[in-house]
C-alpha positions in Angstrom: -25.7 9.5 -66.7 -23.1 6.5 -66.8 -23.5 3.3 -68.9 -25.5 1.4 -65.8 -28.0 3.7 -65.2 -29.0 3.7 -68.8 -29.3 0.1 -68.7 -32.1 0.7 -65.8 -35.3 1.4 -66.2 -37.1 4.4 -64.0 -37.9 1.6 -61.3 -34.5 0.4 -61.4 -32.8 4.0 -61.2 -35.3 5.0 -58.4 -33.8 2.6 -56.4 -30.2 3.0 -57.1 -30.2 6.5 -56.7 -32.0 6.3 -53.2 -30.6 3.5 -51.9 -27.7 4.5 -48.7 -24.2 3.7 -49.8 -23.3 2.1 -46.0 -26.2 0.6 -44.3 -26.5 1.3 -40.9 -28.2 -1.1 -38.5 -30.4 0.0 -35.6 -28.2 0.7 -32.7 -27.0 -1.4 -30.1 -28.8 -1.0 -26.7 -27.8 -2.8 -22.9 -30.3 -5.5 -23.5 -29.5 -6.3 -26.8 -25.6 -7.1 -25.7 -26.8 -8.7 -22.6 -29.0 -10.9 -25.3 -26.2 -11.6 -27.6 -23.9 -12.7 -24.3 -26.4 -14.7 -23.8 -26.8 -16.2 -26.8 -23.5 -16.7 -27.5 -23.6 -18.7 -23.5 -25.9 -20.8 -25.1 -24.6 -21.8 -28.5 -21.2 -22.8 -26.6 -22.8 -24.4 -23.9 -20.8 -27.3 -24.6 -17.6 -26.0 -24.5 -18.3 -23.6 -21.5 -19.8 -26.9 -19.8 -16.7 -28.7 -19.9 -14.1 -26.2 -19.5 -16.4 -25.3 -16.2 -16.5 -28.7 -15.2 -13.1 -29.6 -16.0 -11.6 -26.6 -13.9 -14.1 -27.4 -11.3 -13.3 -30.7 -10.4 -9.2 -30.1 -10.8 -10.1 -27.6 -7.8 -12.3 -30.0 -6.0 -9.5 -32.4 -6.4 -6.9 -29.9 -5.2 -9.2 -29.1 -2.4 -10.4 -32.3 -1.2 -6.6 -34.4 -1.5 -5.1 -31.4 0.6 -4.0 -32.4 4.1 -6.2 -30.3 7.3 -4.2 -28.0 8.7 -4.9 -26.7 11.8 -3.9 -23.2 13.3 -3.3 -21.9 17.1 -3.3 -18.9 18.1 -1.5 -16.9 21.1 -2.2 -13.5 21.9 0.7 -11.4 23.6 1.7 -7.4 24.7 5.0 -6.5 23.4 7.0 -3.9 25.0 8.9 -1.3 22.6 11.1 -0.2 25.2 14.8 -0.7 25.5 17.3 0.3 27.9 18.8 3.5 26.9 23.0 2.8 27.6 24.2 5.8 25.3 22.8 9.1 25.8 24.1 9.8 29.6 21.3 12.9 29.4 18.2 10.5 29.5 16.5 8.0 31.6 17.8 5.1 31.9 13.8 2.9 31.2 12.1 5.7 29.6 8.9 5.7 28.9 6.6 3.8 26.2 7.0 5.0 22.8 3.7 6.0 20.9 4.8 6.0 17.5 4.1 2.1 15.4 7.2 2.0 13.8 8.5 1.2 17.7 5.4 -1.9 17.8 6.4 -3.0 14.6 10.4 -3.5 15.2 8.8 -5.7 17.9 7.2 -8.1 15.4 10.0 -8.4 13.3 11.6 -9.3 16.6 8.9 -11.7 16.8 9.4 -12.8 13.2 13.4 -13.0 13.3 15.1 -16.2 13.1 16.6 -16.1 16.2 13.1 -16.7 18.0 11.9 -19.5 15.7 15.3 -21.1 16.1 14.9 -21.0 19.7 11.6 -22.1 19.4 12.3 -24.9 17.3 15.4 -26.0 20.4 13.3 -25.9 23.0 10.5 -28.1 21.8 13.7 -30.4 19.8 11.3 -30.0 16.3 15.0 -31.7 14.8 13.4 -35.3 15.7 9.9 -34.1 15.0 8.7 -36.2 12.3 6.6 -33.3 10.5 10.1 -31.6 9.9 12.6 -34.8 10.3 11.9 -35.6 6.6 12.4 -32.4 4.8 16.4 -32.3 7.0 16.8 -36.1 6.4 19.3 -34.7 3.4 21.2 -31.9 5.2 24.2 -31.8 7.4 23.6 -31.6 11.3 24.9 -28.2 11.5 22.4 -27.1 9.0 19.6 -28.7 10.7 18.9 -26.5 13.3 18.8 -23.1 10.9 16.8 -25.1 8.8 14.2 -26.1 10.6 13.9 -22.6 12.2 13.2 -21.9 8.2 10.3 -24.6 8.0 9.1 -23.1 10.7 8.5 -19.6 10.0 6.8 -20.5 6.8 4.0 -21.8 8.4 4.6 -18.7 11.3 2.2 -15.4 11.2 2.7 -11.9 13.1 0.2 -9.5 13.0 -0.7 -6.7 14.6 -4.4 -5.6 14.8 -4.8 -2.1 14.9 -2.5 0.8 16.7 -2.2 -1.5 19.9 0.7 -3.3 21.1 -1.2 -6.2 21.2 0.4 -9.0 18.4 -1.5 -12.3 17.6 0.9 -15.6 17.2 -0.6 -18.0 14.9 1.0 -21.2 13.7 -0.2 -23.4 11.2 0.3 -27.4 11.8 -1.2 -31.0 10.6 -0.9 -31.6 14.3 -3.1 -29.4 16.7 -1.2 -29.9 19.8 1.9 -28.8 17.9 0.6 -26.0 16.4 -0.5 -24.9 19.8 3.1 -25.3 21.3 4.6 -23.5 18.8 2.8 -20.8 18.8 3.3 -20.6 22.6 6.8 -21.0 22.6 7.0 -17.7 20.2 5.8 -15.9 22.2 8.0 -17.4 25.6 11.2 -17.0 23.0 10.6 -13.7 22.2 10.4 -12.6 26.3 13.8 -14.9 26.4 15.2 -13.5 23.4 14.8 -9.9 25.0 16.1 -10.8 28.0 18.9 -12.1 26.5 19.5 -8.9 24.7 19.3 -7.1 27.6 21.5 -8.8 29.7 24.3 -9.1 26.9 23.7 -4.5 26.5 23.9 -4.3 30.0 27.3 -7.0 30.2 28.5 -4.9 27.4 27.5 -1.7 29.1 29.4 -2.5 32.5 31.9 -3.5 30.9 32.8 -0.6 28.6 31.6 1.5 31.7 34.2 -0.6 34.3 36.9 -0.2 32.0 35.6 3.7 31.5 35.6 4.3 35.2 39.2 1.9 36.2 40.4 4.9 33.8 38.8 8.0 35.5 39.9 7.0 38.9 43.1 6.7 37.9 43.3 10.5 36.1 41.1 11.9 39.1 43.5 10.2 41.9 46.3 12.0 39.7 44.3 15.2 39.7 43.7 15.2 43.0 47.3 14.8 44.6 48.7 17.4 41.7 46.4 19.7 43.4 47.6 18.9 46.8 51.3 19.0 45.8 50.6 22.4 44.7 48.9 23.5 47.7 51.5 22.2 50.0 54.0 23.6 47.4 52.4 27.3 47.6 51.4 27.4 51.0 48.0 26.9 49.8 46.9 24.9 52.6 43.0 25.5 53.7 40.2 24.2 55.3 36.6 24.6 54.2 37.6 26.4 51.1 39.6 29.3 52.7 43.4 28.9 52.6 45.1 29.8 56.0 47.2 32.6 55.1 43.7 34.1 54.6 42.9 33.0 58.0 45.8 34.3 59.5 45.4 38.0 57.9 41.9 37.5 58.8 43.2 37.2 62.7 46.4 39.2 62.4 43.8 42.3 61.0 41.5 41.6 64.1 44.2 41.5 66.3 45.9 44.9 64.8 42.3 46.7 64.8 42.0 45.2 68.9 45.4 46.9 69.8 44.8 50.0 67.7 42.0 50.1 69.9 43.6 49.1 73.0 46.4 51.8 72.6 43.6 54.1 71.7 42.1 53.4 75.0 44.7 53.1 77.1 46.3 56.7 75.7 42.8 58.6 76.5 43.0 57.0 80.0 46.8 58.2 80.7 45.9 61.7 79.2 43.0 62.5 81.2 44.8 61.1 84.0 48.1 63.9 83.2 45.2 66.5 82.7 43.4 65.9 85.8 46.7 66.2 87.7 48.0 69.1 86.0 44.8 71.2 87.2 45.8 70.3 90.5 43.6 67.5 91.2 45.1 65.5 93.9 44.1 61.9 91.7 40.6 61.5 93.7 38.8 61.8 90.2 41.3 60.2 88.1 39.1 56.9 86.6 41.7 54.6 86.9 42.3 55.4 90.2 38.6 55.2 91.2 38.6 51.5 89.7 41.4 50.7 91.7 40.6 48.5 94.7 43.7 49.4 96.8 43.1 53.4 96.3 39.5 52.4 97.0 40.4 50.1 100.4 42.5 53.2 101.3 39.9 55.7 100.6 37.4 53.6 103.0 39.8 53.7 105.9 40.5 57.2 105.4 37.0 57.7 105.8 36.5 56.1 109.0 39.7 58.0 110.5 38.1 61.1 109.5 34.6 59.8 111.4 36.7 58.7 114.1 38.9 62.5 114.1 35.5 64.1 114.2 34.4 62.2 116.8 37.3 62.7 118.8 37.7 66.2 118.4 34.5 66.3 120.0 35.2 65.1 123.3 38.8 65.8 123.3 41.0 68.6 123.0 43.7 69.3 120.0 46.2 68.2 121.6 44.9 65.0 122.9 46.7 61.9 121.9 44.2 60.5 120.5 43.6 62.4 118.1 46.7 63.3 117.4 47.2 59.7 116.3 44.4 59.7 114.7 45.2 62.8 112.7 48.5 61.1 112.3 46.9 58.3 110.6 44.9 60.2 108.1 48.4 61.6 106.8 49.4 58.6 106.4 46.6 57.5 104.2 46.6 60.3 102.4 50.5 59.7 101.7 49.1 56.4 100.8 46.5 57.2 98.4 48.5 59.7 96.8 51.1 57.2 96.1 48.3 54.8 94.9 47.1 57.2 92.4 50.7 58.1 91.7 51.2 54.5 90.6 48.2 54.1 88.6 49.4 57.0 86.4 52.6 55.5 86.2 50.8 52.2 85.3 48.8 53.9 82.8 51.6 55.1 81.2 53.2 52.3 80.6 49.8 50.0 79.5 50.3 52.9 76.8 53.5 52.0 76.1 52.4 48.3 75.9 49.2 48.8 73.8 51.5 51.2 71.4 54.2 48.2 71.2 51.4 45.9 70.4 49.9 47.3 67.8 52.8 48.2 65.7 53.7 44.3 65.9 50.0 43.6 65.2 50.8 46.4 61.5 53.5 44.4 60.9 52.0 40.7 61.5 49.4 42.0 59.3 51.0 43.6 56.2 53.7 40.5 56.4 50.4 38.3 55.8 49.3 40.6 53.4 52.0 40.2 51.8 52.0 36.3 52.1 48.8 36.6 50.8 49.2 38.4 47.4 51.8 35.8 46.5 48.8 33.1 47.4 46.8 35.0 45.2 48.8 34.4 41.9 49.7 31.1 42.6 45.7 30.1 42.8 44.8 30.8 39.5 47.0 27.9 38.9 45.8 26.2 41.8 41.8 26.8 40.2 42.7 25.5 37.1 44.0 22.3 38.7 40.6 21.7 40.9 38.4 22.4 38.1 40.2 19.8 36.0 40.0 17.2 39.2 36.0 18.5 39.6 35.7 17.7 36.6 37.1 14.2 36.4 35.2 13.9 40.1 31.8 14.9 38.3 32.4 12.9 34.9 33.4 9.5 37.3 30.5 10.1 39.6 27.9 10.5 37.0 28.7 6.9 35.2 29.3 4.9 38.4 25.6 6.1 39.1 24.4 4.9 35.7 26.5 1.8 35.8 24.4 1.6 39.3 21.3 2.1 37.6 21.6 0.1 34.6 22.3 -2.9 37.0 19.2 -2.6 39.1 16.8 -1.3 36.4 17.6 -3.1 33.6 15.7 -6.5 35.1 12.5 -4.9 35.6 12.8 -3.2 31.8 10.1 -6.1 30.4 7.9 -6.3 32.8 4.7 -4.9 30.8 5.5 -7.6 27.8 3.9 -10.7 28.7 2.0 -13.4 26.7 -1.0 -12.3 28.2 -3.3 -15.4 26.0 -2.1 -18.7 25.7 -2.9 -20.7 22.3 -6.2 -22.7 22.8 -6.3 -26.7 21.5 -7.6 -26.1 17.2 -10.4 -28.3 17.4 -11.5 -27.7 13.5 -8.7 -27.2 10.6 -8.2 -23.8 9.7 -7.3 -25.1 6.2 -8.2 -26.1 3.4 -11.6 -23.9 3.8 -13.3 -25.9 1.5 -16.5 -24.4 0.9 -14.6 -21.1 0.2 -12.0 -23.4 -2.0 -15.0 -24.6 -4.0 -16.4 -20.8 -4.3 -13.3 -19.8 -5.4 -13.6 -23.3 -7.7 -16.5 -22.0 -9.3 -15.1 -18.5 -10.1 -12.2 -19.6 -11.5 -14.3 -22.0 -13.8 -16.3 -19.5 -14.4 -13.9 -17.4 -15.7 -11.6 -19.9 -18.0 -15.1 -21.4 -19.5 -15.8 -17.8 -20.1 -12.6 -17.3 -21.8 -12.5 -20.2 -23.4 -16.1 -19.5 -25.2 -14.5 -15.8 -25.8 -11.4 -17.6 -27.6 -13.9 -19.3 -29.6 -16.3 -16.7 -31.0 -12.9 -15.0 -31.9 -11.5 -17.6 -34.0 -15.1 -17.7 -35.5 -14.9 -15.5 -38.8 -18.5 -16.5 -39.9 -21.4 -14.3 -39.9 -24.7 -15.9 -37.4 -26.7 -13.4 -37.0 -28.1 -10.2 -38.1 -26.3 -8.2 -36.1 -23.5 -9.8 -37.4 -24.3 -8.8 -41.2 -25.4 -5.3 -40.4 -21.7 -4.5 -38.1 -19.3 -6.3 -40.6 -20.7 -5.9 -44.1 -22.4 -3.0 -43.7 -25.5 -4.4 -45.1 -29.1 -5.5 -43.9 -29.8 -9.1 -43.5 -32.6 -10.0 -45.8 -33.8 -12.9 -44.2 -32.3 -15.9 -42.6 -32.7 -19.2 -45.5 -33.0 -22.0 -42.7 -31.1 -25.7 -43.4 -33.8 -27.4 -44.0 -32.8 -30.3 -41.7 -33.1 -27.8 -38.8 -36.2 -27.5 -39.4 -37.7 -30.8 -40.9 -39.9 -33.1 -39.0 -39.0 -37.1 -39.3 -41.4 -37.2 -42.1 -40.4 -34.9 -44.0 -36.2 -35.2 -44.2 -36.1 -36.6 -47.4 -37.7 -33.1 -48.9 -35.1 -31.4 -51.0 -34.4 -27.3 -50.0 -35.8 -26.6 -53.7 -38.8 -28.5 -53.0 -39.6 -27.8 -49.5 -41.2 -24.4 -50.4 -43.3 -26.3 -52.7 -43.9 -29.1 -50.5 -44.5 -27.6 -47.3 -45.6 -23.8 -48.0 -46.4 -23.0 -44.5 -42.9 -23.6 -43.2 -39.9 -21.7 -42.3 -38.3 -22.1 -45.0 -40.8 -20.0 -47.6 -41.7 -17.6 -45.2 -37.4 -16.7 -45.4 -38.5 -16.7 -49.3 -41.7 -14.4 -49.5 -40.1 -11.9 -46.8 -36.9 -11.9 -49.6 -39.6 -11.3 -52.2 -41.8 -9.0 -50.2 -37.9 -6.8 -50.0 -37.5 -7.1 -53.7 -40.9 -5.7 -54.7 -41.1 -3.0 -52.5 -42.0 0.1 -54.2 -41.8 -1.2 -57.3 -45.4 -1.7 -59.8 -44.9 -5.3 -61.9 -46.2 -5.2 -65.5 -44.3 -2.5 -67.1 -40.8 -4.6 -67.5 -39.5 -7.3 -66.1 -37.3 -7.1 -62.5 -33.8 -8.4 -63.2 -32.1 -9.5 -59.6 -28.8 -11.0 -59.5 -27.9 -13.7 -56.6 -24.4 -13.9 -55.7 -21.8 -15.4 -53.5 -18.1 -14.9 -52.5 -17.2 -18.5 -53.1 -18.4 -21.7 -54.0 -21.0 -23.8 -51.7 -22.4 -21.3 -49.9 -26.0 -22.0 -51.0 -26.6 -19.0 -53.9 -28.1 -21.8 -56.3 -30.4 -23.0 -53.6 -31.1 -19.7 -52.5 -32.0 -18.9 -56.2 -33.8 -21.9 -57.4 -36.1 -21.6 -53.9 -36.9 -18.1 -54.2 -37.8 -18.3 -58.4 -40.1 -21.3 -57.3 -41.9 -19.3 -54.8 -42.5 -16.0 -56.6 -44.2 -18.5 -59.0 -45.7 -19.5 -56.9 -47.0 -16.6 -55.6 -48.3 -15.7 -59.0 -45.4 -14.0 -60.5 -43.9 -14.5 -64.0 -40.5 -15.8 -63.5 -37.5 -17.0 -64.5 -34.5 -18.3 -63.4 -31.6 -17.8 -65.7 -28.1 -19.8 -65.0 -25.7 -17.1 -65.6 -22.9 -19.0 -63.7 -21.4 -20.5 -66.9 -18.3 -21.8 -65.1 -20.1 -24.1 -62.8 -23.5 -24.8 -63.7 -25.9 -26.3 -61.2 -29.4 -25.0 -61.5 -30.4 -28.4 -64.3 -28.4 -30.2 -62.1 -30.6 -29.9 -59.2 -33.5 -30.5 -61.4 -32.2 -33.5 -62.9 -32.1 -32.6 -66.6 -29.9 -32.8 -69.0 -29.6 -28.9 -70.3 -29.9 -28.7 -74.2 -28.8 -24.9 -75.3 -29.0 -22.5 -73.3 -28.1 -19.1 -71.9 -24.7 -18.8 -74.2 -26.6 -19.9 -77.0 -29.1 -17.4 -76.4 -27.0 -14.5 -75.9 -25.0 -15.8 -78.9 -28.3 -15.7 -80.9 -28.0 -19.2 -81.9 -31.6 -20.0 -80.2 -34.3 -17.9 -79.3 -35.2 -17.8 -75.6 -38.2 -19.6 -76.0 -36.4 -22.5 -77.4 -33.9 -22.8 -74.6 -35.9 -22.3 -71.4 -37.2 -25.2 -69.4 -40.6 -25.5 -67.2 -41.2 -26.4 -63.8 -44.0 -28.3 -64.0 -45.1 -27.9 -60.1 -44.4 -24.4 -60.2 -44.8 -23.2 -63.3 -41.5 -21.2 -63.0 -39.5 -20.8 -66.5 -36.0 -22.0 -66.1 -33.0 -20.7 -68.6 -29.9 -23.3 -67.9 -26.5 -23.3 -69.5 -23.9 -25.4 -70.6 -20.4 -25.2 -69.0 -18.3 -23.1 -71.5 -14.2 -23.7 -70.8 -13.4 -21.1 -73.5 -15.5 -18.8 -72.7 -14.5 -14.8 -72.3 -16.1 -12.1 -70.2 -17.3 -10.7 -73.4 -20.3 -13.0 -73.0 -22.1 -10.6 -71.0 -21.5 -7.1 -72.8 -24.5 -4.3 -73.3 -26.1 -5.2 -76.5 -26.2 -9.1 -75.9 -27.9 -8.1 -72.1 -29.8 -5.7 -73.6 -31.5 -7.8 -76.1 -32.1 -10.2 -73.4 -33.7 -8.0 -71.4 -35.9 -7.1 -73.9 -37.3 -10.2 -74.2 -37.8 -10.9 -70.7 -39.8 -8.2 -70.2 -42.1 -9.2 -72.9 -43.2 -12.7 -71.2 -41.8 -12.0 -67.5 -42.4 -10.1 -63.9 -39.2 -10.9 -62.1 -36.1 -12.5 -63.6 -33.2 -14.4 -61.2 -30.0 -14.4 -62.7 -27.9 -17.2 -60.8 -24.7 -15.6 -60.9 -21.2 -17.2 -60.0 -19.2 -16.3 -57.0 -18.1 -12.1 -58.2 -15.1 -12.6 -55.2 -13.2 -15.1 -58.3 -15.3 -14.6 -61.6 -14.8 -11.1 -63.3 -17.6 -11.7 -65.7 -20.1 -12.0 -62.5 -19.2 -8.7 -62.0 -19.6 -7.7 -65.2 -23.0 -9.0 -65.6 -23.9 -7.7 -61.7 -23.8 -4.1 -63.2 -26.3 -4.7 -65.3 -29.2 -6.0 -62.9 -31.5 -4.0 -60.8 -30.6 -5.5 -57.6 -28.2 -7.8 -56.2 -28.6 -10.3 -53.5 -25.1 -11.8 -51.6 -26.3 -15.3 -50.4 -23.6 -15.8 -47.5 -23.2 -19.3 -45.7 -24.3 -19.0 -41.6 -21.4 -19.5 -39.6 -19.0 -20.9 -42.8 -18.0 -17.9 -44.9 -15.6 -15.6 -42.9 -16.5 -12.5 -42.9 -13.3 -11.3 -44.1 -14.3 -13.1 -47.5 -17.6 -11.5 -47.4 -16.7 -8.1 -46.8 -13.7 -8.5 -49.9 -16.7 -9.0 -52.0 -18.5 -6.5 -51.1 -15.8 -3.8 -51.2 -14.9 -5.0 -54.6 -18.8 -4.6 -55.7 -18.6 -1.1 -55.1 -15.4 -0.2 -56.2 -17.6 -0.4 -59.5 -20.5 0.6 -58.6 -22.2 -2.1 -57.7 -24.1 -1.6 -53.8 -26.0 -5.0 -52.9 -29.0 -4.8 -51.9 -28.4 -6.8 -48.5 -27.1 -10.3 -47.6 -29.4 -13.2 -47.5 -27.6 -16.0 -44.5 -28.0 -19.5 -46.0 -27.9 -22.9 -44.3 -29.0 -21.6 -41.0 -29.4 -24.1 -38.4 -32.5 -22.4 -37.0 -32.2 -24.0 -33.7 -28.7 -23.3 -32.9 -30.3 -19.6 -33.6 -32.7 -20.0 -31.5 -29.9 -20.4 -29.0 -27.9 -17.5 -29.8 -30.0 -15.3 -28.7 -30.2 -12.7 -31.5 -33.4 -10.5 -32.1 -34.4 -12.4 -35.0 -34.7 -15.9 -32.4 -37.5 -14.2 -30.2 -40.0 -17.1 -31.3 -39.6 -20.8 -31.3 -39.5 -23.5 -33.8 -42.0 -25.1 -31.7 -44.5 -22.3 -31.1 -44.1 -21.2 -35.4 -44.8 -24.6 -36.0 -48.6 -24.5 -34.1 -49.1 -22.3 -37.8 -48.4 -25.0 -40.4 -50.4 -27.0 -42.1 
């Protein structure tokens, strides 16, 4: 057991030993930081007012002094197509594109400086006095890109959803011009693509004239080096078949006519020669059956043989007649034999004739053969020639019927773009939207009051609530010792603190005391020795002698034997506040130069017994050692209950300290709202670095209707509704 527990008694020890090292406070819940934010809202109502109101009315201002603005709006289809003047594979106006990136190169269109520039030309904005003043400075050359500048800042392009469709708007302190602008937009941007298209398809009949000036040439060069060749080679043809093929084409069908003519004629001559040879006298020879003469003869010979039978009939042999008439029948016969005689002879020689023929026809014929092979080598040359002129041919033809196409297409490329919703007249400004200005207003004051109060409570180190005592020190909050003038009616301000508990026992103020006392006495039995309770501070002013005077008065009060001892020998204030003159006292006691008895002082309204001292300059630590405490202790017990050491500030004075670990409990009076708690919590980590583990914190000075504002669990009632209980 260490030197401070044998000091204590079992009461005293009980405590020590089962008292938590850390205290922790309840736990926060929603509510309860939804109360403090409100509390906190209220305590700097004053500086959140302002701040609000400030903000506020610089946005009102704003809003109010801002000129209207008024904004037209055109609606318009934009057409993504363009003439297609390099790929010679495609249509010339294909079709609409479905992808946005094509929509949205038309809106930058829309949005390029070009259009507003044009824009700002045809309606002569230069002289316009909305944008005369801002080029008043600026050269006239730089007017006109200028106030195409000016007036794309006030210019919007959008594009609502996946259609083509693009909405023009224009912003203007004039209506009418805000209208006209945003119309002529949209009439620049038709012009502007019109434009381009013309200049492409300039550029593109150009580079396509010049393109095809050069073809014509190569492909009239192509096409009389293929002639000269053909003339050269004998290459001559018509409809794609040279005529040396022609000719071997006739000279063959000529050849293969007198094979067959000889052919013929030779059968005809043989059978002829056979017919004859097997004594035939030519009446069955074909030839001479076709013949008309043999045929002529053959009829008359018939009718002399009639007219022979008939005479030989009626007249003798010998009769003239028919002597003449047999003489004529020889001399047909004669005749016809000579006849067929002659057609043999002329079958012999068509023979001849058809043989001649067609060994001139085999010789026509292989000479064109012949004629022909050479043809044959020379085309390859010749095919090499044409395809290079067909190609030439093809390649010319193909962009004169684009150039063509281009030219009478290219006019009708826009048709489907169109400004298909003329701006309306803005009747009511677009801007400044007031009421949402002023919502906005209120947000934004709002927000910097809010920040401004959170600034605040940062750079506020004191300690104003319980919640407060219990999260920083680590400590509960005994009770909350209200400022007296917080709490005071106009009659009674002129009480003192020290004698408002007498004075006015059913007050705020002693109920703070009694719960302190009611804390002190728990679970401990009076009678047996006295309680020794030490009230501190971490630095001068914050109340402890107040706090210790008040609280020895009403445990007197309340029937208890005490006694207030001054143990702050540096700065004594307890017969100060009493308005004595101290005689010895607490040194002179512990010195054993007086007896206690001798040196104490009575409260006559209280009966409370009050130990002062003297201030001591040269005084050590020492003062306060074992056997001088001890021997006090022993003779408070004999006469007392409860004994209130008032003990100087233990952050600065080492012999507080030293005296603090000799008490039974120890009570850190803090100031509301004054002592940081930086300071606070110093102290109390020094404490128990030797041992020493406050009781809890008592806040002093509270103003107990700025807590009442704050919100805090311990401000649930009213000053007005506690003060329906007083007396």
């Amino acid at each position: 057991m260490d030197d401070r527990t044998r000091a204590l008694t079992p009461v005293a020890a009980y405590h020590t030993e089962h008292r938590p090292a850390h205290f922790a406070g309840a736990p926060d819940n929603r509510m309860d930081g939804m109360r403090r934010l409100l509390g906190v809202l209220r305590r700097r109502l004053l500086a959140f007012s302002l701040v609000f109101l400030i903000v506020l009315g610089a946005v009102a201002l704003f809003t109010f002094t801002r000129t209207k603005l008024y904004t037209a709006t055109a609606g318009m289809v934009v057409n993504s197509r363009e003439l297609n003047i390099s790929e010679k594979d495609k249509e010339v106006l294909p079709g609409l594109p479905t992808g946005d990136s094509a929509a949205d190169t038309e809106v930058e269109i829309l949005r390029s400086p070009a259009v507003a520039e044009k824009a700002a030309q045809a309606l002569n904005l230069v002289h316009n006095p909305l944008f005369a003043g801002p080029l008043a400075k600026l050269p006239d050359a730089a007017k006109s890109a200028a106030v195409a500048t000016l007036l794309k800042s006030n210019l919007k392009i959008t594009r609502p959803g996946a259609a083509n469709v693009v909405t023009i708007a224009y912003t203007s302190p004039d209506p009418m011009l805000a209208k006209s602008i945003a119309d002529e937009i949209g009439r620049q941007y038709l012009n502007v693509k019109e434009a381009s298209r013309r200049s492409a398809v300039a550029n593109v009949d150009t580079g396509l004239g010049s393109e095809l000036d050069s073809l014509r040439g190569k492909l009239e060069q192509a096409e009389a080096d293929v002639a000269r060749y053909k003339a050269a080679n004998n290459l001559l043809s018509s409809a794609g078949i040279t005529f040396t093929e022609t000719e071997l084409s006739l000279y063959k069908q000529q050849d293969a006519a007198a094979r067959a003519t000889q052919a013929e004629e030779n059968a005809r001559l043989r059978t002829a020669r056979a017919q004859l040879a097997r004594g035939s006298n030519g009446d069955d020879v074909g030839a001479a059956l076709q013949s008309p003469v043999v045929q002529q003869l053959r009829t008359q010979r018939s009718l002399i043989t009639t007219r022979i039978a008939d005479l030989q009939s009626r007249y003798r042999s010998d009769h003239p007649e028919l002597i003449k008439a047999r003489d004529q029948l020889a001399d047909i016969d004669r005749d016809i034999n000579a006849e067929i005689h002659r057609v043999v002879s002329n079958l012999d020689a068509n023979a001849r004739i058809a043989a001649d023929r067609a060994a001139n026809a085999r010789a026509t014929a292989a000479a064109t053969n012949g004629t022909l092979a050479v043809n044959n080598a020379a085309s390859v040359k010749l095919d090499e020639l044409q395809r290079k002129a067909d190609g030439l041919k093809d390649t010319y033809q193909t962009l004169l019927t684009r150039r063509n196409s281009i030219r009478s297409q290219a006019l009708v490329a826009d048709e489907d773009a169109r400004l298909f919703s003329p701006a309306l007249l803005p009747l009511n400004p677009s801007a400044p939207n007031r009421p949402l200005m002023l919502a906005i207003g209120i947000v934004l004051a709002a927000i910097a009051a809010s920040a401004v109060v959170w600034l605040i409570e940062k750079l506020d180190r004191g300690l104003a609530s319980s919640h407060d005592v219990e999260t920083r020190l680590g400590l509960p909050n005994l009770a909350n010792l209200p400022d007296v003038r917080s709490i005071a009616r106009r009659d009674e301000r002129h009480i003192a603190p020290i004698d408002f508990a007498v004075e006015r026992p059913m007050s705020l103020y002693p109920e703070a005391l009694r719960a302190i006392r009611l804390t002190l006495l728990s679970g401990r039995r009076l009678g047996d020795r006295a309680l020794r309770i030490g009230i501190t501070s971490s630095r001068p002013h914050e109340g402890k002698t107040t706090l210790a005077l008040s609280l020895a008065r009403a445990s007197a009060l309340a029937g208890s034997r005490t006694l207030l001892v001054d143990a702050d020998v540096r700065r004594p204030a307890v017969a100060p506040m009493f308005g004595v003159e101290p005689g010895p006292g607490l040194i002179n006691v512990l010195q054993g130069h007086v007896s206690l008895e001798t040196a104490m002082i009575r409260d006559p309204d209280t009966g409370l017994m009050i130990l002062p001292t003297q201030s001591q300059a040269g005084i050590t630590h020492d003062i306060f050692d074992r056997d001088r405490m001890d021997a006090l202790a022993r003779a408070c017990d004999e006469r007392f209950d409860l004994v209130i050491f008032d003990v100087a500030p233990s952050l600065i004075v080492a012999e507080a300290l030293q005296l603090l670990r000799q008490l039974d409990d120890v009570i850190l009076a803090v100031q509301w709202r004054r002592t940081p708690w930086q300071t606070a919590y110093a102290n109390v980590r020094r404490m128990r670095a030797l041992g020493i583990e406050p009781l809890g914190v008592v806040l002093t000075q509270v103003d107990m209707k700025a807590l009442a504002k704050s919100g805090e669990a311990e401000s649930d009632y009213s000053l007005e509704t506690y003060e329906a209980f007083r007396v």
